[in-house]
C-alpha positions in Angstrom: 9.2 23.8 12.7 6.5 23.6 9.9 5.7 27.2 8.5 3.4 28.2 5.7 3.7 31.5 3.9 0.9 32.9 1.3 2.5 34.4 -2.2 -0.6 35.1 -3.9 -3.9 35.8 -3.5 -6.9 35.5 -5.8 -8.7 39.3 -6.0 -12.0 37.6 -7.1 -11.9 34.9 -4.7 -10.2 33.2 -1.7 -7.9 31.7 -4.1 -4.3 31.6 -2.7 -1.0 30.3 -3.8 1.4 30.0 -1.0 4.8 27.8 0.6 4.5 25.2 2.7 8.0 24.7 4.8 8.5 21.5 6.4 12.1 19.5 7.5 12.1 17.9 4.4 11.3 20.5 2.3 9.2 23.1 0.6 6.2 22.3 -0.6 4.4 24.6 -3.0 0.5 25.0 -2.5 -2.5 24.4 -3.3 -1.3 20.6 -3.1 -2.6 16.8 -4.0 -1.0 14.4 -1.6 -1.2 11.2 -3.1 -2.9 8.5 -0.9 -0.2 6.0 0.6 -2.3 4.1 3.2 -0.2 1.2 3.9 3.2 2.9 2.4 2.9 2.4 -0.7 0.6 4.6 -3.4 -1.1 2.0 -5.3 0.0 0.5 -8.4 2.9 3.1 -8.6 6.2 3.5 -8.0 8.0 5.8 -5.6 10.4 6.4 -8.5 7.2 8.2 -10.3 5.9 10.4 -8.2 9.7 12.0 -7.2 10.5 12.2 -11.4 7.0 14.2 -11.2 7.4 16.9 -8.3 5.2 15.0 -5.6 6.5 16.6 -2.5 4.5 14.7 -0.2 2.6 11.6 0.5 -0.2 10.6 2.5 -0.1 7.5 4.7 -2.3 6.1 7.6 -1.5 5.0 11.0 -4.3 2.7 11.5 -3.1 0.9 8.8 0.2 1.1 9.3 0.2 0.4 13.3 -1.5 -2.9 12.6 0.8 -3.6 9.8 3.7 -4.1 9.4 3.7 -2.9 13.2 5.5 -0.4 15.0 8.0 -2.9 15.5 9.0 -3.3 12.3 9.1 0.3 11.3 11.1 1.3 14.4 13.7 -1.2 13.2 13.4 0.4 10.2 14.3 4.3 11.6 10.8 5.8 10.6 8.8 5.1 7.8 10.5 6.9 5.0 13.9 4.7 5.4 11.3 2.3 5.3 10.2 3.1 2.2 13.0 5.2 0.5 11.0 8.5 0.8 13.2 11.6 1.2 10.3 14.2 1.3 7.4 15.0 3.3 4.9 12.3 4.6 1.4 13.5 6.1 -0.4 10.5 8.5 -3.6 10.7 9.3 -4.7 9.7 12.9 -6.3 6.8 11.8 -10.0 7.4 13.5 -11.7 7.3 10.4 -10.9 4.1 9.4 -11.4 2.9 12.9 -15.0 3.6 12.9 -15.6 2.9 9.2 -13.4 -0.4 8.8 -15.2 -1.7 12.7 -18.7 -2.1 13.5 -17.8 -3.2 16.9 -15.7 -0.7 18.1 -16.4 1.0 21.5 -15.7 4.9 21.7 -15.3 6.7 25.0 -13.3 9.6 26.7 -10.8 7.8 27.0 -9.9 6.6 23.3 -11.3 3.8 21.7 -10.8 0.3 21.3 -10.8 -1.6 18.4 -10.9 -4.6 16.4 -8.2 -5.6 13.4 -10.1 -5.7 10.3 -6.7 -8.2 9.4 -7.4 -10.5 12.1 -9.5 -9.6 14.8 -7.3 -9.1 17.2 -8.2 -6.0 20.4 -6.5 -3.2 20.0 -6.9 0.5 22.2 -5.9 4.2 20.3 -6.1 6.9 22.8 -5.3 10.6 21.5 -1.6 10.0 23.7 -1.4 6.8 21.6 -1.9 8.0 18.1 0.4 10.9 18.9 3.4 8.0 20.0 2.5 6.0 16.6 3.2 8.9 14.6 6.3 9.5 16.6 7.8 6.2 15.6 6.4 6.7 12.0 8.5 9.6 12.1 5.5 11.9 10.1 6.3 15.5 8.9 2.6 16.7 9.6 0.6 14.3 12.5 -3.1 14.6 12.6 -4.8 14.4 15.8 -7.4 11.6 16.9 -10.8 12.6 16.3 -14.3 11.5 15.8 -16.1 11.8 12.5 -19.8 10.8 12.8 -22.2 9.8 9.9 -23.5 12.9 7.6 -26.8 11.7 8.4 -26.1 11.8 12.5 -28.7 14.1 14.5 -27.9 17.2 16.2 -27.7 16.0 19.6 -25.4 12.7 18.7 -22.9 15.1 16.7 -22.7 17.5 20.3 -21.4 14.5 21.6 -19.1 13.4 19.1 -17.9 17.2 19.0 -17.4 16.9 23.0 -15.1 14.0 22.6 -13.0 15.3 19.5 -12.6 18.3 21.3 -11.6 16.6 24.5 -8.9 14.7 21.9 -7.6 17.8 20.8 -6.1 18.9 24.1 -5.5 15.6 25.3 -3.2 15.6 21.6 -1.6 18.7 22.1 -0.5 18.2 25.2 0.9 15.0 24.5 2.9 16.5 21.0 4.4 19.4 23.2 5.6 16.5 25.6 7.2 13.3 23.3 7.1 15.4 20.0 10.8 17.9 19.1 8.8 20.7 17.2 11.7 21.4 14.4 11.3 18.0 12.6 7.1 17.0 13.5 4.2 19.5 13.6 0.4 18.6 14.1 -3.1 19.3 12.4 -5.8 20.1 14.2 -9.4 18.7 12.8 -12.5 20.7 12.5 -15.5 18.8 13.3 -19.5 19.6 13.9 -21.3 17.9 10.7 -23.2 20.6 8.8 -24.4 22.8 11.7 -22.0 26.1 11.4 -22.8 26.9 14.9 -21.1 23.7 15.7 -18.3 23.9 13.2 -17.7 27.5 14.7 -17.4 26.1 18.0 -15.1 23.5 17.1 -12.6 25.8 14.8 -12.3 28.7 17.6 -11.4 25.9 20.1 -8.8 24.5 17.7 -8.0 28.3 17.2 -7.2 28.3 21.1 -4.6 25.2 21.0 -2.4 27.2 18.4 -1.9 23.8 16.0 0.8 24.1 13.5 -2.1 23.9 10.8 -6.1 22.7 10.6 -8.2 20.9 8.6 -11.9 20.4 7.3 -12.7 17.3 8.7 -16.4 15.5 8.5 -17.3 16.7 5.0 -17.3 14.4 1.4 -19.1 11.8 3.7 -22.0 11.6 1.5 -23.1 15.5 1.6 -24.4 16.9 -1.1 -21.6 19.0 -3.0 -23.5 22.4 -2.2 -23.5 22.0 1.5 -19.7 20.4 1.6 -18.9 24.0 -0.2 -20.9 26.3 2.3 -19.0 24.3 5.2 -15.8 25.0 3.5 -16.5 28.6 2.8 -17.5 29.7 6.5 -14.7 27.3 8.0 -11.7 29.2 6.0 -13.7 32.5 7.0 -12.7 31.8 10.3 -9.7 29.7 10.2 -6.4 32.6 10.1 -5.0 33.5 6.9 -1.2 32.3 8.3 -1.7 29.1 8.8 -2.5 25.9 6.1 -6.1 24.6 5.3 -6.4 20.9 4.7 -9.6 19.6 3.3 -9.7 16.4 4.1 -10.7 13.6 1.9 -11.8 15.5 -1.5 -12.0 14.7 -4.4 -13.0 15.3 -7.7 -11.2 17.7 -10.0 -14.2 20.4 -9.4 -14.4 19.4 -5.7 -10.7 20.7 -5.4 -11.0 23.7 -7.9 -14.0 24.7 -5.9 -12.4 24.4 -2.5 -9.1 25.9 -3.8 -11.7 29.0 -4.7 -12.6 28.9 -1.0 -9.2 29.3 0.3 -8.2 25.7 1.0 -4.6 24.4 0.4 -3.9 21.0 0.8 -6.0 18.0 -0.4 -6.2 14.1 -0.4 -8.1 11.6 -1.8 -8.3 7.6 -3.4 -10.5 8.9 -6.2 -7.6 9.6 -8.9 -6.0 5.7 -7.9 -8.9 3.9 -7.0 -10.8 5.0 -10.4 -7.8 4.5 -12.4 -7.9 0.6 -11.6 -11.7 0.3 -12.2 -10.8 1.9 -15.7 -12.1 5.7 -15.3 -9.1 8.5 -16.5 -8.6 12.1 -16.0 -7.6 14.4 -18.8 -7.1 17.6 -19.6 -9.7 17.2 -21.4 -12.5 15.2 -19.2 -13.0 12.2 -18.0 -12.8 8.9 -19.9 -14.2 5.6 -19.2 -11.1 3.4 -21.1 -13.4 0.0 -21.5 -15.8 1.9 -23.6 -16.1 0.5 -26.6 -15.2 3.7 -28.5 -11.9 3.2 -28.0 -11.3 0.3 -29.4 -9.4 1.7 -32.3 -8.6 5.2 -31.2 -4.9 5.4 -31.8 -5.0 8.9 -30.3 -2.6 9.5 -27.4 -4.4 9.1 -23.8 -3.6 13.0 -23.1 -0.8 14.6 -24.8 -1.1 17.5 -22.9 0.6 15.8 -19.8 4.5 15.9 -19.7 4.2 11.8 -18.5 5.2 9.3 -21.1 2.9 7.1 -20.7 0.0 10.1 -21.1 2.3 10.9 -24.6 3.8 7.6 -25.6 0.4 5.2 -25.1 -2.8 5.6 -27.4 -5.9 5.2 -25.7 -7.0 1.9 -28.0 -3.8 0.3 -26.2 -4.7 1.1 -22.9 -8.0 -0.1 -23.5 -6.8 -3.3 -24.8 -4.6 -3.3 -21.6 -7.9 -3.2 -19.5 -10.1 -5.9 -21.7 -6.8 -8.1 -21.5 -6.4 -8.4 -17.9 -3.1 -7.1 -18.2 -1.2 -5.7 -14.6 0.1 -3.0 -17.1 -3.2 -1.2 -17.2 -3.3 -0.4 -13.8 0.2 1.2 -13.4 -0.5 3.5 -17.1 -4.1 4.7 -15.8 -2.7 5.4 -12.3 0.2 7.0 -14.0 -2.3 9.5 -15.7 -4.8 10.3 -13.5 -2.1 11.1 -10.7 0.1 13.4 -13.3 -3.7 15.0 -14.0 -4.0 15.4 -10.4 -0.6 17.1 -10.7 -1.1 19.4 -13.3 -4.3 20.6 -12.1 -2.9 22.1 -8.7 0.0 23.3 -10.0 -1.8 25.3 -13.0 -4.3 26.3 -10.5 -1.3 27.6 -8.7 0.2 29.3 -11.6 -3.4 31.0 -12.6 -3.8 32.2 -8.9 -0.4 33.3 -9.5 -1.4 35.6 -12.6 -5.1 36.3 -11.3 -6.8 34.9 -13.6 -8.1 31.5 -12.0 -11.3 31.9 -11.6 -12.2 32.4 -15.6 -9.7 29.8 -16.2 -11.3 27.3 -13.5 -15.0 28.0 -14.6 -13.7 27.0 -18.4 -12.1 24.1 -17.3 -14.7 22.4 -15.0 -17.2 23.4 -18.0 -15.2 21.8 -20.2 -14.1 19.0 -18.2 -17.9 17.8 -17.6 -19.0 18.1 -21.6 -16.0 16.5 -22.8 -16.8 13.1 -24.3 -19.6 12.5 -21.6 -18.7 9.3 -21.5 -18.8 8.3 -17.7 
C-alpha cells in the first residue's frame, strides 16, 4: 500500500520535504516525474535516468491503450517488463488527451467515446475501463478518469463538468477497491472546478470523502495566468490533509514548481524540460539558454558544470550548438540529458533547503537569478 510520510517542513512557508512509499520503492519528495507517454521518455535512455536517481516515471494510458495495445503489454507482464523499468511508474487516466487530441469525442455519464488520433478507429473509456487499463499496465499510482474543461469555460459549463468528474470519482473507487490488490496499485484522486474556489472546495472535500490514496491539482497550467494557477494551488493544499501526497498536475517551469513546492505541493510533471530541449531551449543552474543563438558559436565554456551529468561537464556549449545547426540526432539526446538532470537537481536542492529551512531565501535568489541570467530566450 502506497504511504507518504512528511520529514520537514518549511517555517516560512508550506514547503515540505517528505517520503513517498510505493511497492517499488521509496521515493523522496518534492519530485519531477519525467514524462513517458508512450513508454519511452523522449530522446533518452532508461539507462540515464536510473544512473541519475529518477525514481519514477510518468506514462499515459490513452496512449498506451491505443498503442501498442493492452494486448501486447499483457503479453508483456505489465509495462515495466515491457520496458525494463524496476521503479515506480505513475499513469495518468488518459482524459486529457482524449478531449484535447479529439474534436469529436462525445462525453456523457457514462464515459466517453472516442476517436484514435492514430487511425480513427471508435473507441469507449468509462471510469471502470480506465481503472482495468491501468490494471494490465500494472501502474504504481493510477489516476482516476476525469473531465478537464477549457480555462476559459463559463461557470455553468464547469458545474457540469464537475458533476460528471465527480460522478467518475466514485464510479473509480469503487471499481479499484473491486479488480485493484491495494499493496502493489494505489489511486489519485483529481481536483477539479476551473478557477472558482467555491467549486474547487466542493470538489476536494468530495475527494476528501472517497479516502484516495493521494490527490491532485488538476485543471490548472491550461492557459491561466501564473497568479491565478498559484491562488488555486494555495487554497487547494489548505484543504487537502497534511498526510497524504499533492500532485500538481502538468507544471512546469522551474519557478512554476519552486512556487508550488512553496504552496505545499509534492509531486510534479511536465513535457516542458523534453519538449524544449529538442526545439533548442536549456536549463541551467544558471538560467535559461537558447543553444542556436548565435552567441554561442565559439563559447567553449561547458553547457553547466554545476550538474554532476557528463554531458552538462564534458560538452561546451559551441559544440552543442553546432550539434543543433548540424542537424545532428546527438543534439537532442545532450539537451534532453541537461534539462532533465536540471529538473533533477532543482527538486532535490529544493529538498535539501527545505530540509535546512532556508528555502525560501535560497528559492527567491534562484528564480531572480534564473530569469536575469543571459536573457537570452
Amino acid at each position: 500500500m502506497l504511504r507518504f510520510i512528511v520529514e520537514n517542513e518549511s517555517t516560512e512557508s508550506k514547503a515540505r520535504a517528505g517520503k513517498l512509499f510505493t511497492a517499488r520503492g521509496i521515493i523522496n519528495t518534492p519530485v519531477f516525474m519525467p514524462v513517458g507517454t508512450q513508454g519511452a521518455v523522449k530522446a533518452i535512455s532508461n539507462r540515464f535516468l536510473q544512473e541519475h536517481g529518477f525514481d519514477i516515471i510518468l506514462a499515459n494510458t490513452y496512449h498506451l491503450y491505443l498503442r501498442p495495445g493492452m494486448d501486447v503489454i499483457r503479453k508483456f507482464g505489465g509495462l515495466h517488463k515491457f520496458i525494463n523499468w524496476s521503479y515506480s511508474i505513475l499513469t495518468d487516466s488518459g482524459g486529457y488527451q482524449i478531449f484535447s487530441l479529439n474534436e469529436l469525442s462525445e462525453i456523457d455519464e457514462s464515459g466517453v467515446t472516442f476517436k484514435s488520433h492514430i487511425d480513427g478507429s471508435k473507441h469507449f473509456f468509462s471510469p471502470e475501463k480506465v481503472i482495468e487499463i491501468q490494471k494490465i499496465i500494472g501502474s504504481d499510482i493510477m489516476m482516476i478518469l476525469d473531465h478537464c474543461p477549457p480555462y476559459t469555460s463559463e461557470r455553468n459549463l464547469i458545474i457540469k463538468s464537475l458533476e460528471l468528474t465527480r460522478n467518475w470519482a466514485e464510479r473509480s473507487k469503487i471499481a479499484f477497491n473491486k479488480m485493484i490488490n491495494p499493496e502493489i496499485q494505489s489511486l489519485f484522486g483529481i481536483s477539479q472546478g476551473g478557477m472558482y474556489k467555491d467549486l474547487r472546495e466542493q470538489s476536494l472535500y468530495h475527494l476528501l470523502k472517497l479516502e484516495f490514496d493521494g490527490y491532485a491539482i488538476g485543471g490548472l497550467s491550461v492557459g491561466e495566468p501564473a497568479e491565478i494557477m498559484y491562488e488555486i494551488c494555495d487554497f487547494s493544499t489548505d484543504i487537502l490533509p497534511k498526510t497524504k501526497p499533492r500532485y500538481l498536475m502538468g507544471v512546469g517551469t522551474p519557478e512554476n514548481i519552486l512556487n508550488a513546492i512553496m504552496l505545499g505541493v509534492d509531486m510534479f510533471d511536465c513535457v516542458l524540460p523534453t519538449r524544449n530541449a529538442r526545439n533548442g531551449q536549456l536549463f541551467t543552474t544558471k538560467g535559461k539558454i537558447n543553444i542556436k543563438n548565435a552567441k554561442y558559436k565559439f563559447d567553449d565554456s561547458p553547457i553547466d558544470e554545476n550538474l554532476d551529468n557528463y554531458s552538462s561537464r564534458e560538452y561546451s556549449l559551441g559544440y552543442l550548438r553546432h550539434l543543433f545547426m548540424s542537424g545532428e540526432i546527438a543534439a537532442l539526446q545532450i539537451a534532453t540529458e541537461q534539462n532533465l538532470a536540471f529538473y533533477k537537481w532543482l527538486t532535490e536542492e529544493a529538498r535539501k533547503k527545505i530540509i535546512d529551512n532556508q528555502f525560501m531565501v535560497w528559492k527567491d535568489n534562484l528564480i531572480r537569478n534564473f530569469v536575469d541570467y543571459k536573457n537570452d530566450v
